[in-house]
Backbone as a chain_set.jsonl record, in Angstrom:
{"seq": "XXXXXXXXXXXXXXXXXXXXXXXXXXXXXXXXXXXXXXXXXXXXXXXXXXXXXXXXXXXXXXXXXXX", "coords": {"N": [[17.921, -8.609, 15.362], [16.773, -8.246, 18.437], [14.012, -5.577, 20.031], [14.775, -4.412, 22.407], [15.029, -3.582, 26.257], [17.369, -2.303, 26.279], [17.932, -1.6, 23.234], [16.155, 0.042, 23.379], [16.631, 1.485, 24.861], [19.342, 3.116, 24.108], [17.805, 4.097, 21.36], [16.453, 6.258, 22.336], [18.327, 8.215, 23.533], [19.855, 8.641, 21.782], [18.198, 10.113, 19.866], [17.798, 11.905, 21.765], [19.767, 13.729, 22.673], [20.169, 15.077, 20.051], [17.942, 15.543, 18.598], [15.951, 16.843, 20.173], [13.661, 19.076, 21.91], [13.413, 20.069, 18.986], [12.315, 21.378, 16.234], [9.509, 20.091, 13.539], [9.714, 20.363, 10.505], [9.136, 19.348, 8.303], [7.067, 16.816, 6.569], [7.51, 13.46, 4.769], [6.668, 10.853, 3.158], [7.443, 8.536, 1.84], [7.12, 5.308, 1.642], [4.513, 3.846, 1.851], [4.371, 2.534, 4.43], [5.885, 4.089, 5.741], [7.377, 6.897, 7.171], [9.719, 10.054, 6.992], [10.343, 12.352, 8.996], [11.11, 15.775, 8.974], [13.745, 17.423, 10.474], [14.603, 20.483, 12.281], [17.245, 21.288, 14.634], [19.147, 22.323, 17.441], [20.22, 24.362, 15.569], [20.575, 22.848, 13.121], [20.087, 20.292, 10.774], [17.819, 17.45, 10.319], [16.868, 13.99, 9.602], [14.311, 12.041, 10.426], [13.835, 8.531, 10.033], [11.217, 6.785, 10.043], [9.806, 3.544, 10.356], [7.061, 1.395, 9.96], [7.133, -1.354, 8.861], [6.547, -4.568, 8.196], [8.109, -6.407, 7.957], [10.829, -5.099, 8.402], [10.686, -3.243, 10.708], [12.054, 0.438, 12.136], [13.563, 2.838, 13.28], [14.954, 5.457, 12.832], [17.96, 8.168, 12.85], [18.874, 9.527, 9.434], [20.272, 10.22, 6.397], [19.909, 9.428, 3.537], [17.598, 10.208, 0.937], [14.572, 9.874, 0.09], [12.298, 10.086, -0.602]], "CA": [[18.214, -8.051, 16.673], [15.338, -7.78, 19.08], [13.995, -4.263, 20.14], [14.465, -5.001, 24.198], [15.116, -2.255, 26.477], [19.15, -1.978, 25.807], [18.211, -1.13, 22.069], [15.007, 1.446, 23.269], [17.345, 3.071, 25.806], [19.807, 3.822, 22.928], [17.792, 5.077, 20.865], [15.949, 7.193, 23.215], [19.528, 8.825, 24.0], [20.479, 9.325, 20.741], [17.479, 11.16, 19.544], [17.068, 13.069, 23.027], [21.341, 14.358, 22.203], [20.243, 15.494, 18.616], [16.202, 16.109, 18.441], [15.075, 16.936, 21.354], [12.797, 20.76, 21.321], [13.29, 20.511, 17.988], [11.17, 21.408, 14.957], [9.591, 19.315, 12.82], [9.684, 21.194, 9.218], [8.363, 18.486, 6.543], [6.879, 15.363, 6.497], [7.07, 12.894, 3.75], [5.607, 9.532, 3.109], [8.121, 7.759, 1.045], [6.361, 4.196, 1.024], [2.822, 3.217, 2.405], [4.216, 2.227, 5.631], [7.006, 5.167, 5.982], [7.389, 8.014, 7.263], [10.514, 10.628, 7.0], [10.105, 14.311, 9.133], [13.034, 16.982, 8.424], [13.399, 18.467, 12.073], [15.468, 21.49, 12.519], [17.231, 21.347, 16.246], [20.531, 23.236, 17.206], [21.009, 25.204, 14.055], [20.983, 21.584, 12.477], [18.463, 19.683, 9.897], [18.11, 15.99, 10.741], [16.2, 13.445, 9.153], [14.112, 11.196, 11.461], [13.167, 7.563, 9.466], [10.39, 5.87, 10.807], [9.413, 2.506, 9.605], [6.353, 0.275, 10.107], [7.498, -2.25, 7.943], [6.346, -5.928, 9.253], [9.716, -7.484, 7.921], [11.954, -4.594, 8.812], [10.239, -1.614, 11.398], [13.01, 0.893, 12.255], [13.328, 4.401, 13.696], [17.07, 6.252, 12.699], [18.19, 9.511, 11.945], [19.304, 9.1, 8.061], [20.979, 10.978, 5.471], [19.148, 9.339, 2.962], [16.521, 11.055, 0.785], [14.197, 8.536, -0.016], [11.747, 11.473, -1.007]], "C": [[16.895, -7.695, 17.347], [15.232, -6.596, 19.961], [13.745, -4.452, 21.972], [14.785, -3.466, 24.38], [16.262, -1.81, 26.217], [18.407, -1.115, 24.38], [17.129, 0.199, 22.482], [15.83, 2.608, 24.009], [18.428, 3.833, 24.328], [19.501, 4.56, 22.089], [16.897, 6.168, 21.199], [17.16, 8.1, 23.777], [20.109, 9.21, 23.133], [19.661, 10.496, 20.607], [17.388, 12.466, 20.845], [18.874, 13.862, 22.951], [21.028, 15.034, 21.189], [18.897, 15.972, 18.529], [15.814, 16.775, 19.332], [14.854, 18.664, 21.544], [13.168, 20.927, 19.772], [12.168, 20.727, 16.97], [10.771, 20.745, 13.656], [8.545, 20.429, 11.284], [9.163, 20.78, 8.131], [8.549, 17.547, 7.268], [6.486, 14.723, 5.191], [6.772, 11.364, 4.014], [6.364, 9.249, 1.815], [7.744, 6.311, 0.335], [5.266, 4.251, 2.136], [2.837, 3.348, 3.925], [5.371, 2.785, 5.873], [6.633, 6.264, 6.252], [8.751, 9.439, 7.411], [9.814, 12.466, 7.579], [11.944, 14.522, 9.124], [12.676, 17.874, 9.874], [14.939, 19.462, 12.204], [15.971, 22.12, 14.264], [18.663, 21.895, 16.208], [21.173, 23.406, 16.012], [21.556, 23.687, 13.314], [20.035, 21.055, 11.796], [19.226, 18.188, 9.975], [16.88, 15.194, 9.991], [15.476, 12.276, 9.842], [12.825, 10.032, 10.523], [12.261, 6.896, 10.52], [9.689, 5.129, 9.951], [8.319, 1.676, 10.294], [5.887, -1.013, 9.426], [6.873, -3.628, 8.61], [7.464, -6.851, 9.084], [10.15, -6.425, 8.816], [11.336, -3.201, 9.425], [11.355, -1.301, 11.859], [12.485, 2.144, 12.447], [15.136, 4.821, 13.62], [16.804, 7.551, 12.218], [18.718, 8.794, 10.808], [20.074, 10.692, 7.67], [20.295, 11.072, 4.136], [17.965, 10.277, 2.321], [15.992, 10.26, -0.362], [12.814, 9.39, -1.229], [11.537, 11.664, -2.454]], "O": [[16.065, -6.94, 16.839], [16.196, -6.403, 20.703], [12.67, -4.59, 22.557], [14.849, -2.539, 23.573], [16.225, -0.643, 25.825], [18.348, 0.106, 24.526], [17.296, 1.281, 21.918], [15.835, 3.837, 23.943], [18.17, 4.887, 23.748], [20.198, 5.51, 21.732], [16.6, 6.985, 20.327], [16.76, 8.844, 24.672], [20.946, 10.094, 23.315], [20.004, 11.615, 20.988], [16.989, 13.626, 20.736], [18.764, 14.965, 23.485], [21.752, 16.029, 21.214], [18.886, 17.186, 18.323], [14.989, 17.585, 18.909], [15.79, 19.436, 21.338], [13.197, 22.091, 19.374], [11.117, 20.096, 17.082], [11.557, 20.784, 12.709], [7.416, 20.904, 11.165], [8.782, 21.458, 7.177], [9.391, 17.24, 8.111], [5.521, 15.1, 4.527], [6.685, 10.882, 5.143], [5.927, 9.711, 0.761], [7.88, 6.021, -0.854], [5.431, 4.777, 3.236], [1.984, 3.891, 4.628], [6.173, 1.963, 6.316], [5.64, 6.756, 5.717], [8.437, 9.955, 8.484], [9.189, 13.337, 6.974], [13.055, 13.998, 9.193], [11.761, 18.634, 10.191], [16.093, 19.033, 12.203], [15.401, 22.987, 14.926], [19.309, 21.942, 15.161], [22.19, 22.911, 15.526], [22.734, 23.475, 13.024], [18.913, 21.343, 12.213], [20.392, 17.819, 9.826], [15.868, 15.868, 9.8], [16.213, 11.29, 9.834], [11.633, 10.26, 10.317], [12.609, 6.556, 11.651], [9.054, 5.589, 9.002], [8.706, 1.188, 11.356], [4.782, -1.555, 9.395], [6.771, -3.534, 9.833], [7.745, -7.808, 9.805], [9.946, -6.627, 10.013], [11.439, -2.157, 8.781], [12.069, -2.256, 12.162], [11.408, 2.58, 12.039], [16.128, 4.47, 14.259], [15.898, 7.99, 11.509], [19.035, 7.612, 10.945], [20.307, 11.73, 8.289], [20.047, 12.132, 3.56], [17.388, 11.059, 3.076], [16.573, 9.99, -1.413], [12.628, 9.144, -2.421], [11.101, 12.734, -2.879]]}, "num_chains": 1, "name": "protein.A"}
Protein backbone atom coordinates (compact mmCIF):
# COMPACT_ATOMS: atom_id res chain seq x y z
CA UNK A 1 0.00 0.00 0.00
CA UNK A 2 1.64 3.28 -0.84
CA UNK A 3 2.00 6.05 1.90
CA UNK A 4 0.08 8.94 -0.38
CA UNK A 5 -1.76 11.60 1.26
CA UNK A 6 -5.21 9.50 1.95
CA UNK A 7 -3.00 7.11 4.18
CA UNK A 8 -0.88 10.40 5.92
CA UNK A 9 -4.21 12.16 6.50
CA UNK A 10 -5.42 9.06 8.44
CA UNK A 11 -2.94 8.65 10.33
CA UNK A 12 -2.45 12.16 11.25
CA UNK A 13 -6.23 11.96 12.58
CA UNK A 14 -5.88 9.06 14.38
CA UNK A 15 -2.92 10.00 16.41
CA UNK A 16 -4.15 13.78 16.75
CA UNK A 17 -7.89 11.84 18.44
CA UNK A 18 -5.63 9.75 20.87
CA UNK A 19 -1.96 11.49 21.33
CA UNK A 20 -2.18 14.68 20.87
CA UNK A 21 -0.58 17.05 24.29
CA UNK A 22 0.31 13.99 25.42
CA UNK A 23 3.31 12.69 27.36
CA UNK A 24 5.86 10.76 26.23
CA UNK A 25 6.94 8.46 29.39
CA UNK A 26 9.54 5.75 27.92
CA UNK A 27 11.31 5.13 25.02
CA UNK A 28 12.53 1.83 23.87
CA UNK A 29 14.54 0.62 20.98
CA UNK A 30 13.29 -2.80 20.29
CA UNK A 31 15.35 -3.45 16.96
CA UNK A 32 18.16 -1.23 15.36
CA UNK A 33 15.76 0.50 13.22
CA UNK A 34 12.70 0.76 15.90
CA UNK A 35 11.49 2.75 18.01
CA UNK A 36 8.41 2.25 20.64
CA UNK A 37 7.47 5.59 23.14
CA UNK A 38 4.74 4.82 26.00
CA UNK A 39 2.79 8.26 25.91
CA UNK A 40 0.34 8.94 28.59
CA UNK A 41 -2.71 11.25 27.05
CA UNK A 42 -6.33 11.41 28.53
CA UNK A 43 -5.79 9.35 31.62
CA UNK A 44 -4.68 6.68 28.93
CA UNK A 45 -1.13 4.85 28.11
CA UNK A 46 -0.67 4.28 24.38
CA UNK A 47 2.02 2.78 22.60
CA UNK A 48 3.31 4.69 19.53
CA UNK A 49 5.42 2.04 16.96
CA UNK A 50 7.64 3.65 14.76
CA UNK A 51 9.43 1.77 12.11
CA UNK A 52 12.31 2.59 9.74
CA UNK A 53 12.44 -0.64 8.34
CA UNK A 54 13.45 -0.48 4.40
CA UNK A 55 11.10 -3.56 3.65
CA UNK A 56 8.34 -2.64 6.04
CA UNK A 57 8.51 1.35 7.66
CA UNK A 58 5.32 1.88 9.73
CA UNK A 59 4.02 4.28 12.38
CA UNK A 60 0.76 2.62 14.64
CA UNK A 61 -0.38 2.78 17.97
CA UNK A 62 0.18 -1.05 19.19
CA UNK A 63 -0.58 -3.17 22.02
CA UNK A 64 2.29 -5.12 21.44
CA UNK A 65 5.31 -5.20 23.77
CA UNK A 66 8.07 -5.87 21.69
CA UNK A 67 10.31 -4.57 24.67
Amino acid sequence: MPFDGITVSSVVSELNNTILNGRVEKIYQPEKDEITLNIRSNKANYKLLISASPMYPKIHLTQDNKS
